[in-house]
N, C-alpha and C positions, 0 to 999 in steps of 0.2 A: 433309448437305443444304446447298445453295447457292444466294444468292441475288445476280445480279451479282457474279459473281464471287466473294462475301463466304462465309466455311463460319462456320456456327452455330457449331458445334465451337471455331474460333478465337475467333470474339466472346466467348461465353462464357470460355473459357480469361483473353482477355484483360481481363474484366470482373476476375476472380476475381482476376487478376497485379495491376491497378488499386485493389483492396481490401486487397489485404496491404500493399501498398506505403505507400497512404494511411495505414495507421492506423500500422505500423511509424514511418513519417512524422512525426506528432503525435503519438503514445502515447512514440515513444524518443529521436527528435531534438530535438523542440520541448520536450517535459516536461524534459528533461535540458539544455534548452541547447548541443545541439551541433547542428555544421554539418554542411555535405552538397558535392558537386563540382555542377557543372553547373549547368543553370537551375534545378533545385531548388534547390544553395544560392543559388542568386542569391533566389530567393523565399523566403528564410531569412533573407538579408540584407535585405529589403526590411521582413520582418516585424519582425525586432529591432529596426533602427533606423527605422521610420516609423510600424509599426502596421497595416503593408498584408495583407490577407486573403489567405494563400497559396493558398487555393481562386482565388481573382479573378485574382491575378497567374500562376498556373500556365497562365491561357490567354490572358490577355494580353500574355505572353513570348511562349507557344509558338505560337499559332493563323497570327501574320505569319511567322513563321521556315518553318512548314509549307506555307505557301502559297507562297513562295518555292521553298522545294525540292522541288515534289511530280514536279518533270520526274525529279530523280535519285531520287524512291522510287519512284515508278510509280504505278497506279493504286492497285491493291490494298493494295500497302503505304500510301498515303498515308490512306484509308478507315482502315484498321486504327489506324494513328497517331491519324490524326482521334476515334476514339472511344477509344482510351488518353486523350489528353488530356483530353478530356471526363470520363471514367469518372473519373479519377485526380480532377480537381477535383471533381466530387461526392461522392466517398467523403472526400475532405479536409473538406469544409463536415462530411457527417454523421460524421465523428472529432470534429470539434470541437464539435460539438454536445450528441456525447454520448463525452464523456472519460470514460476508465476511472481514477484516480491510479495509477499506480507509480510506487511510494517507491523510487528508486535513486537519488538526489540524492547518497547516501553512497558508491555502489557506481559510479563512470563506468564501472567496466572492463567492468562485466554489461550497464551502458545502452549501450555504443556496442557489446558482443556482439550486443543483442537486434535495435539501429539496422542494424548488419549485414546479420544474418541476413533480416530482414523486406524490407527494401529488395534486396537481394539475393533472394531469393524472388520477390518481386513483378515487380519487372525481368525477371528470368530466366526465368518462365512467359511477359510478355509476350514477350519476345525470340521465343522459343522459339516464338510460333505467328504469328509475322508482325508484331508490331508494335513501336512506337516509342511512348515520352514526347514525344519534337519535339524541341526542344532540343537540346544539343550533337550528339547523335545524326547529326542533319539539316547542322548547322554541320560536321560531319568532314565526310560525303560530299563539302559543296561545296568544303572547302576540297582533297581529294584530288583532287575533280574539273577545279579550275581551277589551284590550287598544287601540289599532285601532294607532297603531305605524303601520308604511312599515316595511315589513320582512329585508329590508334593512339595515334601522337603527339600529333595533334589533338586526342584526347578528353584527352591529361594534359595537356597545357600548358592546356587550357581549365581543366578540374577543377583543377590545380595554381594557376591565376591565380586562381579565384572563391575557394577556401578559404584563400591570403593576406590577399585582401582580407578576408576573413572575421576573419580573425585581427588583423591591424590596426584591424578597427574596433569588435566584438565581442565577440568571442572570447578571452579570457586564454588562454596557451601552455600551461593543462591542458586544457582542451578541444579546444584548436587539434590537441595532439598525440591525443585520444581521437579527434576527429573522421576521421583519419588511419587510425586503426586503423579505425574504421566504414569509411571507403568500401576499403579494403583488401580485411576481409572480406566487403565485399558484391561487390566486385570477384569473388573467387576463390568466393561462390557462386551469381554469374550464369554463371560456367564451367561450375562443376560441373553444373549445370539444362543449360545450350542443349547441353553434350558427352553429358547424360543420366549418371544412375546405374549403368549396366551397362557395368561397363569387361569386354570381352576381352582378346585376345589375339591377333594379325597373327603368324602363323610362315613365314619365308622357308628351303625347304632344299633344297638342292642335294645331288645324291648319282649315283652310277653305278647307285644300284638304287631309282631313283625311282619308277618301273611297282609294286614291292613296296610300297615303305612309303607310296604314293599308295591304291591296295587295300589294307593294312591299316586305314590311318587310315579310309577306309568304310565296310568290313566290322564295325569292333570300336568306332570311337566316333562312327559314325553323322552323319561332317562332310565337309560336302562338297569338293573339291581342284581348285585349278584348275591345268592343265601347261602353262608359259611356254617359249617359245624363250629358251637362253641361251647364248651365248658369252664364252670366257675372255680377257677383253682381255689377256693375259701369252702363254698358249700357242696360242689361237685357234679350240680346240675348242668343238665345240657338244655344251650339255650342257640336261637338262632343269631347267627351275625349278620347285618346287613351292610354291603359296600356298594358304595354309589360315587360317580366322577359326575362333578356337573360344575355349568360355567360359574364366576365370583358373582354375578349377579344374581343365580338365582338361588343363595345361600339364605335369603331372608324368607321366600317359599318355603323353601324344605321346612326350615324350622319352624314354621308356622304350620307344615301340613305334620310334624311329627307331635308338638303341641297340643296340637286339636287332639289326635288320636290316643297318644299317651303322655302325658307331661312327664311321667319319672321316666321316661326312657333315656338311657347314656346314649350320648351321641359326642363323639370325637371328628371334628377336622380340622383336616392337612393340607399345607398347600402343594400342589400335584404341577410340577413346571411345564411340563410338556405333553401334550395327549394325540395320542394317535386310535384312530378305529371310528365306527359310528356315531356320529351324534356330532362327529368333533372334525375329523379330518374325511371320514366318508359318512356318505348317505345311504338311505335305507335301501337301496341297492347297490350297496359297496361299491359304488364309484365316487371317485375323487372330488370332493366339495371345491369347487371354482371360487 
């Protein structure tokens, strides 16, 4: 269901990405004293050393940074954004409202696993159906768009400046360095969310008896084959390409059905993070696999 453009579906999604996030947020960062990259720690640093309500400053950071950049999100994205930040500062107030303690004051390595994971989660759900916190997010695009830096860089040099400063003013170098492992891991499980949980498998093979093992791989494991024009930049022949997406389990198949047919045939595979279409996310009448 849509409305202006907007899918329920997302909103939701992105309300729920907003809550993990939030309480991850105060339940592992703030109870344990550790930092965060981006405008979040800046609203980390604000709170340590002023007292500043990070529900308050989360949109008093983000709301003019958003409004600036809404030509480079568009519309849809910038709506989506718009209500992550919103969502994220009221789930902050009601964390802090109503705190749960976890006693890991002993334990930093389990508090900046939990800070992690939760921020990491939350992020990555948002990511993952359209939207943004505002914040550095917003600050790469422009800076790619007018300095023509990778949003990559951008986003470390920004996160690597605010958790310095963090650490200069806050922070003792046992936190500084937990804080480090936090956005690390929530780094690598905002990958894991937007690449999705179903990793395949992309196999590239080239053969003289591609017609065969193109018909076997159909017949016997039920996947589909696409046949590429190929030419050997060395001898100049034209030979066929075979591409095939199929799950990590049944890579021990293929290569067994490619074996039997041709043993000297190249065969290259990739790991393929995300798949969408039949076989995989629809069925043989293109409706949505339950």
């Amino acid at each position: 269901m849509e409305y202006y453009g907007l899918r329920i579906k997302n909103i939701f999604w992105i309300l729920i990405g907003s809550a993990i996030f939030s309480f991850g947020l105060i339940h592992f960062n703030i109870q344990n004293e550790l930092g965060e990259g981006g405008f979040t720690g800046i609203t980390l640093l604000l709170l340590y050393l002023f007292q500043w309500d990070p529900a308050i400053m989360n949109i008093v950071l983000n709301i003019p940074v958003l409004i600036i950049g809404w030509r480079v999100l568009g519309r849809t994205t910038f709506f989506y954004s718009l209500i992550g930040i919103v969502a994220v500062s009221v789930f902050i107030a009601i964390s802090q409202r109503y705190m749960i303690e976890f006693d890991l004051a002993e334990d930093l390595t389990l508090a900046a696993l939990f800070a992690g994971v939760f921020i990491g989660v939350g992020l990555g759900i948002i990511f993952r159906y359209g939207g943004t916190t505002g914040g550095v997010d917003i600050i790469a695009r422009l800076i790619n768009k007018y300095i023509g830096w990778s949003m990559g860089r951008a986003m470390f040099v920004f996160d690597a400046f605010v958790i310095f400063i963090s650490i200069i003013t806050y922070l003792d170098y046992t936190r500084g360095m937990y804080t480090l492992v936090a956005v690390f891991i929530g780094a690598r499980v905002i990958d894991f969310i937007q690449e999705g949980a179903y990793a395949a498998r992309g196999t590239t093979i080239i053969s003289e008896k591609s017609e065969e093992i193109s018909q076997r791989v159909m017949e016997e494991m039920d996947r589909g084959v696409t046949i590429l024009d190929g030419r050997g930049s060395f001898s100049g022949a034209k030979r066929d390409v075979l591409y095939c997406v199929i799950g990590k389990n049944e890579i021990v198949r293929l290569k067994s059905i490619i074996d039997h047919i041709d043993p000297h045939a190249f065969v290259a595979v990739s790991h393929v993070h995300d798949v969408m279409g039949e076989g995989f996310t629809l069925d043989e009448n293109k409706n949505p696999i339950q």
